[in-house]
C-alpha positions in Angstrom: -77.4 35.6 -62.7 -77.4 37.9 -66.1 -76.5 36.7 -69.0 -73.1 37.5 -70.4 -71.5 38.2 -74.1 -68.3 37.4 -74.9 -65.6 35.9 -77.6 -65.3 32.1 -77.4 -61.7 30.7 -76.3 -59.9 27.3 -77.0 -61.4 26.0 -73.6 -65.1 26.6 -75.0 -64.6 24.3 -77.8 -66.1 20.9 -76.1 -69.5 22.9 -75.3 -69.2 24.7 -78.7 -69.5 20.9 -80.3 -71.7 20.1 -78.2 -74.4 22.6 -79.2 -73.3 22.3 -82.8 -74.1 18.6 -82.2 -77.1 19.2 -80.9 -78.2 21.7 -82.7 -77.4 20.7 -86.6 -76.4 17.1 -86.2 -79.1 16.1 -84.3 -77.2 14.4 -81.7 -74.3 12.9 -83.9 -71.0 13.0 -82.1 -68.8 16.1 -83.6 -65.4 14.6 -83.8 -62.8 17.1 -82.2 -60.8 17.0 -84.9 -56.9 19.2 -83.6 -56.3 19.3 -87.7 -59.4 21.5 -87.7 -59.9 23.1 -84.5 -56.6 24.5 -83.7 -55.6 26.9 -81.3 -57.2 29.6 -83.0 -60.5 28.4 -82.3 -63.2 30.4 -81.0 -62.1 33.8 -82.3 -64.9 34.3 -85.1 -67.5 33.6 -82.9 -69.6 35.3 -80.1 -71.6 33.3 -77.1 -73.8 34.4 -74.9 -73.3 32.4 -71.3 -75.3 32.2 -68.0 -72.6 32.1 -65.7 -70.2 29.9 -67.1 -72.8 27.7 -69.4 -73.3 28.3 -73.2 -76.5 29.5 -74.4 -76.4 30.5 -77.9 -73.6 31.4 -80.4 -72.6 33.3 -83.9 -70.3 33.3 -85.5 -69.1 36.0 -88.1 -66.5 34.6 -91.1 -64.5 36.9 -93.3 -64.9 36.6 -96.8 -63.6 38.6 -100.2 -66.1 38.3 -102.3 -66.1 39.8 -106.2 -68.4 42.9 -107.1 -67.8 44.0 -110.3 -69.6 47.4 -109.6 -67.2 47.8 -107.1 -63.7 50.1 -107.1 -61.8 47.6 -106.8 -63.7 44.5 -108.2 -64.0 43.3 -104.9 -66.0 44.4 -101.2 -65.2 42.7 -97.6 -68.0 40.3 -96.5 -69.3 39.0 -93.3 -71.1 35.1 -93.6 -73.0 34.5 -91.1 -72.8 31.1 -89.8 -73.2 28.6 -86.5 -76.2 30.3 -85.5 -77.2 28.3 -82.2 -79.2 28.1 -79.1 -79.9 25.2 -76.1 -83.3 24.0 -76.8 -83.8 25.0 -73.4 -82.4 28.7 -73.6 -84.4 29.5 -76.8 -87.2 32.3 -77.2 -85.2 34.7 -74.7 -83.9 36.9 -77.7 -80.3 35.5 -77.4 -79.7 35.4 -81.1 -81.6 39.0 -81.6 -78.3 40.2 -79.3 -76.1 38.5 -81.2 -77.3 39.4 -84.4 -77.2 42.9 -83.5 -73.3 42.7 -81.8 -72.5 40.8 -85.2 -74.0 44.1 -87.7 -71.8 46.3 -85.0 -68.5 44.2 -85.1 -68.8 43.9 -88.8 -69.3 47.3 -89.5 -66.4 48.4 -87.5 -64.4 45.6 -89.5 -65.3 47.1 -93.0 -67.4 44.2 -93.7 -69.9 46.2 -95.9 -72.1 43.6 -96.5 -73.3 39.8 -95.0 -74.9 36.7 -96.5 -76.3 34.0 -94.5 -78.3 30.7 -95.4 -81.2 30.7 -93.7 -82.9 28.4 -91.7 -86.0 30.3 -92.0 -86.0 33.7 -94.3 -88.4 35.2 -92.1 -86.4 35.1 -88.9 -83.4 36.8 -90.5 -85.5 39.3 -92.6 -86.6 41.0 -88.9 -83.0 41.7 -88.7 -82.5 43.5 -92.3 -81.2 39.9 -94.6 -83.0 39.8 -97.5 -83.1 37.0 -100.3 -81.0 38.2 -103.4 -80.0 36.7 -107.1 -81.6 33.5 -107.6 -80.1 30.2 -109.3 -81.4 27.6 -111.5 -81.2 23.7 -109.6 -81.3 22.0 -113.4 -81.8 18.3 -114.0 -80.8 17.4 -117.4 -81.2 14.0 -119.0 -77.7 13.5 -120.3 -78.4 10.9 -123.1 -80.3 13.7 -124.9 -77.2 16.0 -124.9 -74.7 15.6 -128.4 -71.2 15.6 -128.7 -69.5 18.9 -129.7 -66.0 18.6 -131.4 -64.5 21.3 -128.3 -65.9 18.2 -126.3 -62.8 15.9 -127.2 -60.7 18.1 -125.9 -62.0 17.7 -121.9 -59.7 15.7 -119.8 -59.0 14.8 -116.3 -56.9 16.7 -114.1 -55.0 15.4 -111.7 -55.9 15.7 -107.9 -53.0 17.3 -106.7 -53.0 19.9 -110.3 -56.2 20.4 -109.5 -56.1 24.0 -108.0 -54.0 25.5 -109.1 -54.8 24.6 -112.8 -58.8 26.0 -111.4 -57.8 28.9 -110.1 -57.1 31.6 -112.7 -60.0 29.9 -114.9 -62.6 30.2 -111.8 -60.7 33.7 -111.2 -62.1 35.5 -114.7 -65.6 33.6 -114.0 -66.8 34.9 -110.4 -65.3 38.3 -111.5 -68.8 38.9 -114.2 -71.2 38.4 -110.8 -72.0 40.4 -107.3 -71.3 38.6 -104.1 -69.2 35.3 -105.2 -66.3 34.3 -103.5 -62.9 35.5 -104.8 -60.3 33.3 -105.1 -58.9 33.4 -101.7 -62.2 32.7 -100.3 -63.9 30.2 -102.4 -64.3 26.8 -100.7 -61.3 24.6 -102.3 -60.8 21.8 -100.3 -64.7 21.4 -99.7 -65.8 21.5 -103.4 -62.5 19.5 -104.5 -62.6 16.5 -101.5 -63.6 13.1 -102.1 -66.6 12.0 -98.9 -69.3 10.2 -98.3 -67.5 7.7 -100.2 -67.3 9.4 -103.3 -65.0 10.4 -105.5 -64.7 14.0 -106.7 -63.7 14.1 -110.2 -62.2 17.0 -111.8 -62.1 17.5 -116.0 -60.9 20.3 -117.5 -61.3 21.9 -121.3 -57.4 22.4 -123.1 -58.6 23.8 -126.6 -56.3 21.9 -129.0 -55.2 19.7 -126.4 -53.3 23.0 -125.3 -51.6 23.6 -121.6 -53.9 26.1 -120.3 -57.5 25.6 -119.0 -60.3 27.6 -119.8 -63.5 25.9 -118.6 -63.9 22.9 -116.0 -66.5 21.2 -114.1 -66.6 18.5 -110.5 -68.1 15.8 -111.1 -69.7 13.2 -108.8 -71.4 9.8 -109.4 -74.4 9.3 -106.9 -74.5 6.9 -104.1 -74.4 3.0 -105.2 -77.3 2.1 -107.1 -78.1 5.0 -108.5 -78.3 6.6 -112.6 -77.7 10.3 -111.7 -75.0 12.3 -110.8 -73.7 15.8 -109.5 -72.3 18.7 -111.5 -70.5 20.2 -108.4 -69.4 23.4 -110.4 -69.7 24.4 -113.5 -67.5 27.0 -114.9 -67.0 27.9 -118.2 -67.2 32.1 -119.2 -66.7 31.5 -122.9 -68.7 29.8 -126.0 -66.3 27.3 -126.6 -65.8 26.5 -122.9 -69.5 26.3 -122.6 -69.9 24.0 -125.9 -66.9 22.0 -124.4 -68.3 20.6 -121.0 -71.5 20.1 -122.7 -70.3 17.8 -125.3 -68.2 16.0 -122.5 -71.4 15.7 -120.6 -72.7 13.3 -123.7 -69.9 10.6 -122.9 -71.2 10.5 -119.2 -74.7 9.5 -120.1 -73.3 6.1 -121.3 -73.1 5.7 -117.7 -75.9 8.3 -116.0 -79.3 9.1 -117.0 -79.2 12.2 -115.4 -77.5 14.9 -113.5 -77.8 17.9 -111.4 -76.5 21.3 -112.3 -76.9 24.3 -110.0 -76.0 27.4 -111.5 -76.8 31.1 -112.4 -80.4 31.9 -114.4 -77.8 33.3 -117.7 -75.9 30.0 -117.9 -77.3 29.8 -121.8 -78.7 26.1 -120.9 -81.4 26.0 -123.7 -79.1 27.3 -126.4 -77.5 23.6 -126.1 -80.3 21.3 -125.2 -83.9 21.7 -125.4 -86.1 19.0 -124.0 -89.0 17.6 -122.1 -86.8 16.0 -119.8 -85.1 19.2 -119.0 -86.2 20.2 -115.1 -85.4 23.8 -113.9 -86.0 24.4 -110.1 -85.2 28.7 -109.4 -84.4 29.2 -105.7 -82.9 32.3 -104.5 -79.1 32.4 -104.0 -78.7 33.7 -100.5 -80.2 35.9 -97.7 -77.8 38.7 -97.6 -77.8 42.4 -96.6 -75.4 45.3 -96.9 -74.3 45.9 -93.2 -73.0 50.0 -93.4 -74.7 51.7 -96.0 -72.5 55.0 -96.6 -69.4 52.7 -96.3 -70.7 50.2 -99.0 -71.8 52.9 -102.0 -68.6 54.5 -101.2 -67.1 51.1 -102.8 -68.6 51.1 -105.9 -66.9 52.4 -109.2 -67.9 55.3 -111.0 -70.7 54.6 -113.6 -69.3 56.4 -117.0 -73.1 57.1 -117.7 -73.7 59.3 -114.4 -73.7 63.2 -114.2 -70.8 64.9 -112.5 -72.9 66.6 -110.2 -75.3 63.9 -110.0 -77.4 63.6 -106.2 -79.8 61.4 -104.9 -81.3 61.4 -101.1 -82.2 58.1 -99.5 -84.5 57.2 -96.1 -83.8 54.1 -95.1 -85.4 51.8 -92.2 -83.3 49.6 -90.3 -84.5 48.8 -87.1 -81.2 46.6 -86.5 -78.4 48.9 -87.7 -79.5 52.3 -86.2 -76.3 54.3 -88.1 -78.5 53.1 -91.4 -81.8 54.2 -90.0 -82.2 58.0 -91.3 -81.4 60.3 -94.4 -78.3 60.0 -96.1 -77.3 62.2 -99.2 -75.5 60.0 -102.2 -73.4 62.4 -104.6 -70.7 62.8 -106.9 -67.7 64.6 -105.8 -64.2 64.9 -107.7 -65.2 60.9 -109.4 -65.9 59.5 -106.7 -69.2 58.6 -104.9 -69.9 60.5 -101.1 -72.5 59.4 -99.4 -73.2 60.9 -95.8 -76.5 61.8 -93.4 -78.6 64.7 -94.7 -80.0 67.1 -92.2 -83.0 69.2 -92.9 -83.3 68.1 -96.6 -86.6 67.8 -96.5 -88.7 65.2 -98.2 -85.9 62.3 -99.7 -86.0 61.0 -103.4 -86.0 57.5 -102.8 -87.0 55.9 -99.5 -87.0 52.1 -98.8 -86.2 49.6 -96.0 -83.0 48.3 -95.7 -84.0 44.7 -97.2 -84.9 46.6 -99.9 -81.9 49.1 -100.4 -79.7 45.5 -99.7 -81.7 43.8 -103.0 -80.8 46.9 -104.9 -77.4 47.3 -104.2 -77.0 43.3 -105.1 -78.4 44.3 -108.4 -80.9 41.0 -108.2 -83.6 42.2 -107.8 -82.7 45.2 -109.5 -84.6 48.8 -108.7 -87.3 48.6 -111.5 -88.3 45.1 -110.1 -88.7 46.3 -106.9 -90.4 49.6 -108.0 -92.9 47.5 -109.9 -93.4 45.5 -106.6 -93.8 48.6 -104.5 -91.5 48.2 -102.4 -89.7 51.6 -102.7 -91.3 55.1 -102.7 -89.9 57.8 -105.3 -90.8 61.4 -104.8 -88.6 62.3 -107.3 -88.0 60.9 -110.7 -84.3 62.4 -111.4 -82.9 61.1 -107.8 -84.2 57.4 -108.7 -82.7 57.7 -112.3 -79.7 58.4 -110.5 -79.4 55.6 -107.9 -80.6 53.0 -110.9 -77.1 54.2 -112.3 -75.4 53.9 -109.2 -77.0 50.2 -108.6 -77.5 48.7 -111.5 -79.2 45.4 -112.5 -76.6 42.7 -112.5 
C-alpha cells in the first residue's frame, strides 16, 4: 500500500499523542487536554499515513516576527515544529517529503522565511536551515552585582497586570533585532506561567515610582534545595532600564548565589559587572532559512545609502526549494527593491547556497563574515557592495 500525505483532522489527535509521546516524552502519557486541543486541531500539521496508520508528521506554525530591515518592520514566518516519525517507519525519507511539502505550503502562504530548533543541525542543513545570530547563556554570581539608585524603583507586578503592563515595553525591544517574535506571536502564557512547581515572578522598572514600565524581567527560583535561579527574560532597551534590573538583581543574591541569563551577545553585561565568576556560554539562536527568496528581499526597506539604479545578480543552490535554485537579478526600481530570475546574464556577481544567502539575509552572520569564511563567491566587487547594503549586519 503507498504511502499517503495529508492534513491531520480532530479524529487523528489520539495517534498524533501518541507519536508525540513516544517520540519527545519518551513514553510519558500526553494528557488530552479539550482546553488545548480543540476542534481546530490538526490543521497546522501534515502526516504521512500507510493506509490509515501514522508514520511521521510536521507541523508548520504561523508566526509575525520583527525585521527591522523590513518595509514594514515585520516579515510572515513559518516555525517548524512536531517533527516525528514511528521508530519503526524511520529512514524511508518520510520527513525529507514533509520537509519539502512544508517549504511549498509556506511559500504559497507568504511565509518568507522558517526557523526551527534542531534536533541535529546537520539533518536540517540538507534541507537549506542554517544556524543564525547567536546568544550568550550567562551565569552571573549575583552577590558580586551592586545596587544602582534606578534599582529601588523595580517592583512586582501583579499576575493578572502582567501583560498588558509587558507588552508595549517588550514591543520597542524586539523591534531593534531580525527574527523575534512580535507581539502577537511571542509566547505569553508560556514565559508568564507558574509549573513545575514554580512560581513565575514578574518585576517591573517605574522610574520615579511612575505608572508606566520601561524595563522588566521573569524571574524564577530553582527547584528546592538549590542557590540559583532563572532570568526568564530580560528586557530592558534603555541605560536606565538596563542599570535598573541590575541593581534589583543585587537584592536577590541575599537569597541566590547565582542565576542564569540567556540573552543577545550586545546586552552591555560587562559594562555592569566584571568578574571571575562571570560564565558566558555563546550558542547559536536558531536554525532558520528564508523559504522564497525573490518574495523575501522584496520585503525589506529601502537602504538610504543604496544607488537608485543599484543591481546585483545572485546564483543560489537550493536543492530543496527548486524556484530558489537559479539566477535571480536584485534591483532598484521607482524605491523599491525587484528581485526576479535572470536569463542569459552571464556570469552572476555573488553566488552562494541558500544556507548561506539565509545567514546573510538574517544579518548574523553578516556577508563579510561569511566572505572571510568562503562561503560565497564574488565575481564582482560593485554587485557584493550592493547586496552588503541590501543585507546588512544586524
Amino acid at each position: 500500500m503507498s504511502d499517503t500525505l495529508r492534513t491531520l483532522t480532530p479524529a487523528d489527535k489520539p495517534a498524533y499523542l501518541r507519536l508525540m509521546s513516544q517520540a519527545f516524552e519518551r513514553g510519558r502519557v500526553i494528557a488530552d487536554d479539550n482546553a488545548f486541543w480543540d476542534e481546530t486541531f490538526g490543521a497546522e500539521t501534515t502526516g504521512i499515513f500507510d493506509g490509515d496508520t501514522m508514520q511521521a508528521v510536521v507541523t508548520v506554525r504561523s508566526f509575525g516576527v520583527h525585521w527591522h530591515a523590513s518595509r514594514t518592520g515585520t516579515l510572515f514566518m513559518g516555525g517548524i515544529a512536531g517533527v516525528a516519525t514511528h521508530i519503526e517507519a524511520r529512514g524511508r525519507g518520510h520527513i525529507d517529503r514533509l520537509l519539502r511539502d512544508a517549504l511549498v505550503k509556506m511559500r504559497d502562504a507568504g511565509m518568507v522565511i522558517s526557523a526551527l530548533y534542531p534536533f541535529s543541525w546537520a539533518f536540517y542543513r540538507r534541507f537549506g536551515w542554517e544556524w543564525v545570530g547567536e546568544k550568550h547563556i550567562i551565569t552571573l554570581p549575583l552577590n558580586e552585582i551592586k545596587a544602582t539608585p534606578e534599582g529601588r524603583f523595580v517592583r512586582e507586578i501583579a499576575p493578572d497586570k502582567a501583560r498588558e503592563t509587558l507588552t508595549p515595553v517588550y514591543e520597542r525591544y524586539a523591534a531593534k533585532f531580525h527574527g523575534v517574535f512580535a507581539v502577537h506571536s511571542h509566547q505569553w502564557k508560556d514565559k508568564l506561567a507558574h509549573s513545575d512547581g514554580r512560581t513565575t515572578f514578574v518585576y517591573g522598572y517605574f522610574p520615579d515610582n511612575a505608572e508606566t514600565c520601561e524595563a522588566y524581567l521573569l524571574w524564577r527560583y530553582d527547584g528546592q534545595g538549590s542557590d540559583g535561579g532563572e532570568i526568564r527574560e530580560f528586557v530592558a532597551d534603555t541605560p536606565a532600564g538596563f542599570r535598573a534590573l541590575f541593581g534589583f538583581l543585587h537584592y536577590l543574591g541575599t537569597q541566590c548565589r547565582m542565576a542564569k541569563l540567556s540573552a543577545p551577545s550586545a546586552l552591555p553585561v560587562w559594562q555592569q559587572l566584571y568578574h571571575w565568576g562571570i560564565e558566558t556560554k555563546i550558542v547559536p539562536v536558531i536554525q532558520a532559512r528564508v523559504v522564497d527568496v525573490c518574495a523575501a528581499m522584496e520585503q525589506l526597506a529601502m537602504p538610504q545609502t543604496i544607488s537608485p539604479d543599484a543591481t546585483v545578480t545572485l546564483q543560489i543552490t537550493d536543492d530543496a526549494a527548486p524556484w530558489n535554485n537559479g539566477a535571480f537579478l536584485v534591483s532598484v526600481e521607482n524605491g523599491a527593491i525587484r528581485c526576479a530570475p535572470a536569463l542569459d546574464l552571464g556570469v552572476s556577481d555573488v553566488s552562494l547556497d541558500i544556507q548561506a544567502f539565509s545567514q546573510a539575509f538574517w544579518g548574523d552572520p553578516a556577508l563579510p563574515a561569511l566572505r572571510d569564511a568562503g562561503r560565497i563567491e564574488i565575481t564582482n566587487e560593485r554587485g557584493y557592495k550592493t547586496l552588503a547594503i541590501l543585507l546588512p549586519a544586524t
